[in-house]
N, CA, C and O of each residue as an XYZ file, in Angstrom:
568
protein
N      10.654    -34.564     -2.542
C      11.002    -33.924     -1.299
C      11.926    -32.731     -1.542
O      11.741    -31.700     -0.897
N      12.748    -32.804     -2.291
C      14.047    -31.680     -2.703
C      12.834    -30.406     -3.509
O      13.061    -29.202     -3.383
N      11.944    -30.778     -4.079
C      11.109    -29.748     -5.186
C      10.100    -28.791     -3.725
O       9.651    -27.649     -3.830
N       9.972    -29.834     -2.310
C       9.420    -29.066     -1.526
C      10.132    -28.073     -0.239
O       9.819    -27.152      0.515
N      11.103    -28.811     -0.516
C      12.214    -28.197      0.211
C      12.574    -26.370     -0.701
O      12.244    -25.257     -0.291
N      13.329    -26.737     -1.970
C      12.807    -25.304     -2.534
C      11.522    -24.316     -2.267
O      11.690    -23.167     -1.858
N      10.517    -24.741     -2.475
C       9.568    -24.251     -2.622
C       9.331    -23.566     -0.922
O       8.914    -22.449     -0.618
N       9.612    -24.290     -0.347
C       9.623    -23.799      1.523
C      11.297    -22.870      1.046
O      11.021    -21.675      0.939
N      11.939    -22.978      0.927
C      12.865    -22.040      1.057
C      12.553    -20.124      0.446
O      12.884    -18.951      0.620
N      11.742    -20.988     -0.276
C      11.371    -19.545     -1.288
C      11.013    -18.561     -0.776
O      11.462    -17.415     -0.782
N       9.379    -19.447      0.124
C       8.346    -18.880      0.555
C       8.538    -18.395      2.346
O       8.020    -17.448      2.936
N       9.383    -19.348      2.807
C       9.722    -18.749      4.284
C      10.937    -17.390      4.452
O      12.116    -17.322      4.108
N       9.900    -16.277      5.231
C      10.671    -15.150      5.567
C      12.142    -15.368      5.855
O      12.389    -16.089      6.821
N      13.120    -14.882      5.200
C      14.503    -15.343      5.539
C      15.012    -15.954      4.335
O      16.103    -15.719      3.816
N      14.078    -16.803      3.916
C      14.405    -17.620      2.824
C      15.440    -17.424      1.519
O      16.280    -16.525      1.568
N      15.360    -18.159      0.540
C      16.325    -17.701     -0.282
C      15.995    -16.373     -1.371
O      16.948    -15.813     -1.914
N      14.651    -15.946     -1.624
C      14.692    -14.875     -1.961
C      15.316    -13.579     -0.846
O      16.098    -12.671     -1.128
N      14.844    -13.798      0.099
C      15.231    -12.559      1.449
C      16.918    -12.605      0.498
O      17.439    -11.666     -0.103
N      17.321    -13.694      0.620
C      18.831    -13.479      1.222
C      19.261    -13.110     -0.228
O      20.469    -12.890     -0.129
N      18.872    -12.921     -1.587
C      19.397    -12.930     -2.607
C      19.576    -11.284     -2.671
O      20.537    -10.692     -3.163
N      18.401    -10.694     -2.047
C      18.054     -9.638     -2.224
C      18.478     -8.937     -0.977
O      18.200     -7.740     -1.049
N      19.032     -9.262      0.092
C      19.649     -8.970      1.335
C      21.267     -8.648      0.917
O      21.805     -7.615      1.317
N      21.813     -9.395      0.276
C      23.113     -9.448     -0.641
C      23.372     -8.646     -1.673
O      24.254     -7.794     -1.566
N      22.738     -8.775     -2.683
C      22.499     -7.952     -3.850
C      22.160     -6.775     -3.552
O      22.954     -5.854     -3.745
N      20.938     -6.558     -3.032
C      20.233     -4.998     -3.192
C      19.401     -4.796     -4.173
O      19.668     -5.458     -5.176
N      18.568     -4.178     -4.238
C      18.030     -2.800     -4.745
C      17.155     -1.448     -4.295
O      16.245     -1.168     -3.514
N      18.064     -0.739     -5.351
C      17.328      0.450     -4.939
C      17.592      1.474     -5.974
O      18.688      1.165     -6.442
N      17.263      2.271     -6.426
C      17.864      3.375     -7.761
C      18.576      3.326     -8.013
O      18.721      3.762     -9.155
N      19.802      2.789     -7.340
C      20.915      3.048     -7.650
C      21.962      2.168     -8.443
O      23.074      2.458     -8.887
N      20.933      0.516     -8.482
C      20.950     -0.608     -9.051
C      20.736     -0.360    -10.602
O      21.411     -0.997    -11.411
N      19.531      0.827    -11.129
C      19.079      0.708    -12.045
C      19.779      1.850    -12.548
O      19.428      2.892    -11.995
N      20.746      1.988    -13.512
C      21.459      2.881    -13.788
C      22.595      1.902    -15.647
O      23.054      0.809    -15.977
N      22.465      3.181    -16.139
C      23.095      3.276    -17.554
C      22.593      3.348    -18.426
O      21.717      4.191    -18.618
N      23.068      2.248    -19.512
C      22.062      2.662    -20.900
C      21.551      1.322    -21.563
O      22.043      0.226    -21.827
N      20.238      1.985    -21.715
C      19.769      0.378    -21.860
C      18.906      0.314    -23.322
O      18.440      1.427    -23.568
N      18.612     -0.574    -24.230
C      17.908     -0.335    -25.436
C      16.961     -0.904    -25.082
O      16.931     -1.435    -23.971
N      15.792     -0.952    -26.046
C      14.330     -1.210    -25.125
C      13.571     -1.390    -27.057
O      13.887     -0.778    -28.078
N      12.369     -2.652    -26.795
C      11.700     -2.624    -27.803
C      10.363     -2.611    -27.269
O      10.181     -3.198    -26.202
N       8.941     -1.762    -28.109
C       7.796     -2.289    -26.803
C       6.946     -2.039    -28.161
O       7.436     -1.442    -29.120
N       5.661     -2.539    -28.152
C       4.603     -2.974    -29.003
C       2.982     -2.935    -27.762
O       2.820     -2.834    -26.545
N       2.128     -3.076    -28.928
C       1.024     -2.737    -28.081
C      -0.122     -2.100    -28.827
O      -0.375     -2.633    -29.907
N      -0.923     -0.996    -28.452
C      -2.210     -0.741    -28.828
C      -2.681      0.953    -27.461
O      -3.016      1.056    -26.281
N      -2.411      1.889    -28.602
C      -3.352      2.867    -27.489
C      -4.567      2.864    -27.975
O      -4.834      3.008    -29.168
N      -5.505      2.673    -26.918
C      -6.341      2.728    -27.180
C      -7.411      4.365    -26.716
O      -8.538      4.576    -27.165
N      -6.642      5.311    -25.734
C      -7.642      6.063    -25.412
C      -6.631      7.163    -24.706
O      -6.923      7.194    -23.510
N      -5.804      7.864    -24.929
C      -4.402      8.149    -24.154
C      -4.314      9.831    -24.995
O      -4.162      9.934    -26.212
N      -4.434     10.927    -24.128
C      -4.349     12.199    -24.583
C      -3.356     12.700    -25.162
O      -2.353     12.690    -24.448
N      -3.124     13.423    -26.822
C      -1.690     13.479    -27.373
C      -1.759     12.316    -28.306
O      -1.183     12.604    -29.355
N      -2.331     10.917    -28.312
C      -2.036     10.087    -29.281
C      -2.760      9.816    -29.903
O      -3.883      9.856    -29.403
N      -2.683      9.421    -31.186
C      -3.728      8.874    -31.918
C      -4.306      7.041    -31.951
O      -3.513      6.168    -32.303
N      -5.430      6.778    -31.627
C      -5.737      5.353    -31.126
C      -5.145      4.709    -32.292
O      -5.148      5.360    -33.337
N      -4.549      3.333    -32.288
C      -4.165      2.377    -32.312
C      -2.856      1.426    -32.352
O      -2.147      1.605    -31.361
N      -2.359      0.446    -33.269
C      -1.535     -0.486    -32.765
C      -0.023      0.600    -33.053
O       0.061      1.493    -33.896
N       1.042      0.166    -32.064
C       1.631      0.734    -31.731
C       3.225      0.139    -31.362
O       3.435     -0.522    -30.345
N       4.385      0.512    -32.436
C       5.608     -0.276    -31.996
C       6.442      0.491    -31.728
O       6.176      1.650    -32.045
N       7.736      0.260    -31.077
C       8.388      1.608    -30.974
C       9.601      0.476    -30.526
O       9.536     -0.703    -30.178
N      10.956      1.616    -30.748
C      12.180      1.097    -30.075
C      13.076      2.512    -29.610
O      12.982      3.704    -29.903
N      13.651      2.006    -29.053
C      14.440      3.366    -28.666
C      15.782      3.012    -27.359
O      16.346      1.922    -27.259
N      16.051      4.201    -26.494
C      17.162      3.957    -25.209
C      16.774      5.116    -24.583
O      16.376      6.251    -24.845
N      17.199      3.981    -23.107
C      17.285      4.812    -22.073
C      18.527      5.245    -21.369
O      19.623      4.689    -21.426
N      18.188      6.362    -20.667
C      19.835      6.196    -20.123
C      19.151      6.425    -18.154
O      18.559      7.420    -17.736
N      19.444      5.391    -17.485
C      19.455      5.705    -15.911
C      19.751      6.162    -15.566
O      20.858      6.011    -16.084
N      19.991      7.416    -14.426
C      21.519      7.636    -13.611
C      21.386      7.447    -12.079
O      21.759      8.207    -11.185
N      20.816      6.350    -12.000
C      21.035      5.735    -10.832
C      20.218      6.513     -9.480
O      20.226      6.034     -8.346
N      19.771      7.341     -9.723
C      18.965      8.851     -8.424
C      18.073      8.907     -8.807
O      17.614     10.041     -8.680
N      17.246      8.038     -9.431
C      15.578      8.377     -9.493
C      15.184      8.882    -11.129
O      14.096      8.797    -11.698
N      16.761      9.547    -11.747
C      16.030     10.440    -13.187
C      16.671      9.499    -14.215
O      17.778      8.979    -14.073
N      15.719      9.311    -15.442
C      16.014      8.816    -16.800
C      15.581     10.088    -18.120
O      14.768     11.012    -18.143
N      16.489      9.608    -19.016
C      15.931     10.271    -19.857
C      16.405      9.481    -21.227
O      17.442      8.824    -21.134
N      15.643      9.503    -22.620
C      15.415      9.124    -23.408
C      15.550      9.475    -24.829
O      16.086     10.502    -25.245
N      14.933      8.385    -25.663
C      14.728      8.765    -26.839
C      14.340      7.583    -27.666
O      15.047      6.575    -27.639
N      12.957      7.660    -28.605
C      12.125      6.860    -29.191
C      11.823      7.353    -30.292
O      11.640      8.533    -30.590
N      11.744      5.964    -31.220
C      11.308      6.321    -32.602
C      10.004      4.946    -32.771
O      10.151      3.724    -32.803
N       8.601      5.914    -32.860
C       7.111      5.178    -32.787
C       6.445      4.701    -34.105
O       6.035      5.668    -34.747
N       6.240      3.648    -34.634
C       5.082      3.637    -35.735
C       3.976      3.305    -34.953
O       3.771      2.191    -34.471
N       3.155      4.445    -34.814
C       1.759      4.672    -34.416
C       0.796      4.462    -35.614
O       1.001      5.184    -36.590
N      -0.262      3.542    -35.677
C      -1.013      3.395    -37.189
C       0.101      3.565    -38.529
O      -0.315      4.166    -39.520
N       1.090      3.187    -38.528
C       2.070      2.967    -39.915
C       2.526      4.679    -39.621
O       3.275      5.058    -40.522
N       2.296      5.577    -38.766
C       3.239      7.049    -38.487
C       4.152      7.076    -38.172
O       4.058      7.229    -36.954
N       5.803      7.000    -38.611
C       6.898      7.401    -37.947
C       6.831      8.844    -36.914
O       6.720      9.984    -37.365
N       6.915      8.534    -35.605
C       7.224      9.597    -34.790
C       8.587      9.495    -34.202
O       8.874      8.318    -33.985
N       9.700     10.496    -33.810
C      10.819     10.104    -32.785
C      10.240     11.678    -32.041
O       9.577     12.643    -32.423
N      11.046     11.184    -30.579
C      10.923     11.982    -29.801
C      12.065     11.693    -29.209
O      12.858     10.890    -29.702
N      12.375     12.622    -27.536
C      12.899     12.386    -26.413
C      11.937     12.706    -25.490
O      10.935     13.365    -25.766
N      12.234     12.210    -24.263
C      11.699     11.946    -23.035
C      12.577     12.036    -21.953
O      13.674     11.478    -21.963
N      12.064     12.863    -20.801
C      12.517     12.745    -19.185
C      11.618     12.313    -18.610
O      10.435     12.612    -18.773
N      12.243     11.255    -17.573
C      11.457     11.218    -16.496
C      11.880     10.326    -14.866
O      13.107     10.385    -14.799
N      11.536      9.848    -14.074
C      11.303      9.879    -12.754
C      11.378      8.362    -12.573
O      10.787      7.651    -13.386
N      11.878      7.966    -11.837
C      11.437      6.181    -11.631
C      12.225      5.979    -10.365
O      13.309      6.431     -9.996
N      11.160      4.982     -9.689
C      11.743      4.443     -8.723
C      11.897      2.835     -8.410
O      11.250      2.042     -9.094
N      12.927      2.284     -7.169
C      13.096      1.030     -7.187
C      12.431      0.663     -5.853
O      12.989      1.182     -4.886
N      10.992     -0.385     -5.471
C      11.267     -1.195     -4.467
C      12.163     -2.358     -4.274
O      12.491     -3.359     -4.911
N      12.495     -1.653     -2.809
C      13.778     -2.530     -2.575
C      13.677     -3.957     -1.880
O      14.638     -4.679     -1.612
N      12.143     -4.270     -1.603
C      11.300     -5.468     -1.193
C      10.993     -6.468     -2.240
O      10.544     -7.595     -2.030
N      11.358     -5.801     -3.701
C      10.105     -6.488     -4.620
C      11.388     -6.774     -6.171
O      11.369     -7.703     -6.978
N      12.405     -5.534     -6.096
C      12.904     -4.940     -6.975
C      12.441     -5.137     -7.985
O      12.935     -5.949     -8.767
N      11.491     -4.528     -8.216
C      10.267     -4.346     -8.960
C      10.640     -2.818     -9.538
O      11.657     -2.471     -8.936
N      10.100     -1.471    -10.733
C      10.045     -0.465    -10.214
C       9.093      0.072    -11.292
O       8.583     -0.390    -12.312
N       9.068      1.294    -10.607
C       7.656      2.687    -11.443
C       8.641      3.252    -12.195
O       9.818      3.208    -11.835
N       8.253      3.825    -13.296
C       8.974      4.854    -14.199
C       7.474      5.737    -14.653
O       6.450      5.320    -15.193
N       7.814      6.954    -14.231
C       6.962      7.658    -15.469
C       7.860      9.125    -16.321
O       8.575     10.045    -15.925
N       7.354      8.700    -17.566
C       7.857      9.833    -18.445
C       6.856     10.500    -19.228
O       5.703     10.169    -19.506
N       7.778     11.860    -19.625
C       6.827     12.761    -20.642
C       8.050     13.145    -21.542
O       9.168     13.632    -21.378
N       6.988     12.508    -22.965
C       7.678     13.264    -23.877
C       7.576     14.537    -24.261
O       6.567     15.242    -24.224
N       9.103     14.930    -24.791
C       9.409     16.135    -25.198
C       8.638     16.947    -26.117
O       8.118     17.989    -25.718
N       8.564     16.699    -26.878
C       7.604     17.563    -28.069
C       6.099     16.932    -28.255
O       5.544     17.636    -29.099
N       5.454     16.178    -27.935
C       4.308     15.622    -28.283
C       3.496     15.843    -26.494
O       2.277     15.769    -26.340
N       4.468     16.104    -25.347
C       3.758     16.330    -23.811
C       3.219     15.479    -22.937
O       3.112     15.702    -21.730
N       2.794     14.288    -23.624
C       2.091     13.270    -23.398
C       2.988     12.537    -22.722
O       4.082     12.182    -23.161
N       2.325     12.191    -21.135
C       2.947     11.561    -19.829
C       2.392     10.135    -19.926
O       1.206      9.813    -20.009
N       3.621      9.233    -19.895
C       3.313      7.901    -19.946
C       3.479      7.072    -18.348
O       4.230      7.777    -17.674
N       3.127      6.092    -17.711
C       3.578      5.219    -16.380
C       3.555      4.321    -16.714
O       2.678      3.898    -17.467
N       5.090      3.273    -16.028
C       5.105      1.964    -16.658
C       5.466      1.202    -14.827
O       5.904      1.719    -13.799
N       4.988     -0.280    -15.185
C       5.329     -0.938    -14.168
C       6.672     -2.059    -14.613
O       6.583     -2.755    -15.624
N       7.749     -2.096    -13.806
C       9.133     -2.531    -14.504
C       9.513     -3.565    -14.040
O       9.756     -3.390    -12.846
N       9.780     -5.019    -14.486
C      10.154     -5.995    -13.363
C      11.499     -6.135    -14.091
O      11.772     -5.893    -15.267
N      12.602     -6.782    -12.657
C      13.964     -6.898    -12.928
C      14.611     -8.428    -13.561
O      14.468     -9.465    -12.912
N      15.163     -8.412    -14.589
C      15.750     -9.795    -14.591
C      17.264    -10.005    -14.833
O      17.638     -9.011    -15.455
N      18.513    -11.009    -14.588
C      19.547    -10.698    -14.292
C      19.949     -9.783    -13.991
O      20.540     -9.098    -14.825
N      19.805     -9.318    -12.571
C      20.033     -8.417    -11.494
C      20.613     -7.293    -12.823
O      21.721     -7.274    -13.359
N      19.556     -6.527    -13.050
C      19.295     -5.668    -13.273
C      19.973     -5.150    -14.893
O      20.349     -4.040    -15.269
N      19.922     -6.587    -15.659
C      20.684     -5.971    -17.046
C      19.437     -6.391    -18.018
O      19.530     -5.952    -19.164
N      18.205     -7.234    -17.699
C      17.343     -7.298    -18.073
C      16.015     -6.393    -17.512
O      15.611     -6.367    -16.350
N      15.566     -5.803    -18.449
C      13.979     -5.176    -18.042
C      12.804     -5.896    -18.363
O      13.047     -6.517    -19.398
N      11.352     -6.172    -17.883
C      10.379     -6.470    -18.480
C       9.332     -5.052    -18.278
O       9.354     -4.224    -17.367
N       8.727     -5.103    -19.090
C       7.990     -3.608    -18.429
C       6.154     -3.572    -19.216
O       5.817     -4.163    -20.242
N       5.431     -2.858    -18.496
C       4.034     -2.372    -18.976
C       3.708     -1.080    -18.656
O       4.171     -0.484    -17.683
N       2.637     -0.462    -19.734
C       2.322      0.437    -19.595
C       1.114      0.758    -18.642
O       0.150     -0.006    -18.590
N       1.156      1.425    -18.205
C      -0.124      1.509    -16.761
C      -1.252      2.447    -16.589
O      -2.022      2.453    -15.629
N      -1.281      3.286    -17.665
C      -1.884      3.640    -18.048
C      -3.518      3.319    -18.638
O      -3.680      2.382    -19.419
N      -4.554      4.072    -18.249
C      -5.852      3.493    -18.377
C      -5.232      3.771    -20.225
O      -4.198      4.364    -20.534
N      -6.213      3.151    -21.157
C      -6.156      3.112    -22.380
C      -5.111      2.810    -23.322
O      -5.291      2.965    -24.530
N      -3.919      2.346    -22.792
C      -3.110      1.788    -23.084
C      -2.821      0.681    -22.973
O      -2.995      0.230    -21.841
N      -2.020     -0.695    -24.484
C      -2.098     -1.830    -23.822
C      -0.695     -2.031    -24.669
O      -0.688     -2.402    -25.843
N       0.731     -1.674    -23.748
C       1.824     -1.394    -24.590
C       2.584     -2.099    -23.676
O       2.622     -1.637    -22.536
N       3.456     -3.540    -24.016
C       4.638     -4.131    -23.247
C       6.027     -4.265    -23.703
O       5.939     -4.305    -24.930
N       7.405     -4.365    -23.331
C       8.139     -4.249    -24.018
C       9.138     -5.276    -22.956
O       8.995     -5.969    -21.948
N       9.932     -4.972    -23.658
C      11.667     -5.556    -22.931
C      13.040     -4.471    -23.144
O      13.014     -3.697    -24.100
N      13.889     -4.475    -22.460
C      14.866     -3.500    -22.495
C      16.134     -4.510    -21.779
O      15.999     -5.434    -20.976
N      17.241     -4.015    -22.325
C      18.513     -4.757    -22.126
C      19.642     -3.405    -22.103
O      19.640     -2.429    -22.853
N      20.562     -3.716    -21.004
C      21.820     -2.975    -20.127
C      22.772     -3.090    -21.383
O      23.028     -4.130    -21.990
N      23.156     -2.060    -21.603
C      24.179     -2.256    -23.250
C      25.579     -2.256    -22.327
O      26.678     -2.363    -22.872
């Protein structure tokens, strides 16, 4: 009875997600500082890159208004690449969920990721969204 009682709390409007996120917040302004990030994967078909498996680590930095900007170091097929990157991201404040898309600096090539939040906002999970791409990672609030 207590496991259905949760489960109705969850799921009814009002419930305890509403109110976590009624309290807390999000919105851009949640997602802000500097965060390190590891992501792995596979391009498979993506303009600017060369197809296949694919690891990379690097940081971001938030500033809380929508803009990030970056910097990554890639083994693409055993290729060391580093770059930097700007770009754009936003927070739903229903879902706190969010979009990021970036383009790197010297190589041009525009990436979109879909971002989910974990411990209000010092954990990242993220994917790449991109047709021909199959690249996931994690990122952590330093």
């Amino acid at each position: 009875m207590k496991k259905l009682a949760i489960l109705a709390a969850l799921l009814i409007p009002g419930g305890v997600l509403s109110h976590v996120n009624a309290q807390e917040g999000c919105s851009a302004a949640n997602l802000r500082g500097i965060y390190s990030f590891v992501a792995s994967g596979a391009i498979v078909n993506v303009p600017g890159f060369p197809a296949g498996p694919f690891v990379a680590a690097g940081r971001t930095v938030y500033d809380g208004n929508g803009g990030a900007q970056g910097e990554i170091q890639v083994s693409l097929n055993g290729t060391i690449v580093a770059d930097t990157w700007h770009g754009t991201y936003s927070v739903d404040p229903a879902t706190c969920s969010a979009t990021k898309t970036i383009k790197l600096d010297t190589v041009g090539a525009a990436l979109h990721f879909y971002i989910t939040v974990g411990a209000y906002f010092q954990e990242l999970r993220f994917i790449a969204t991109d047709s021909g791409t199959a690249i996931s990672g994690t990122a952590r609030r330093l």
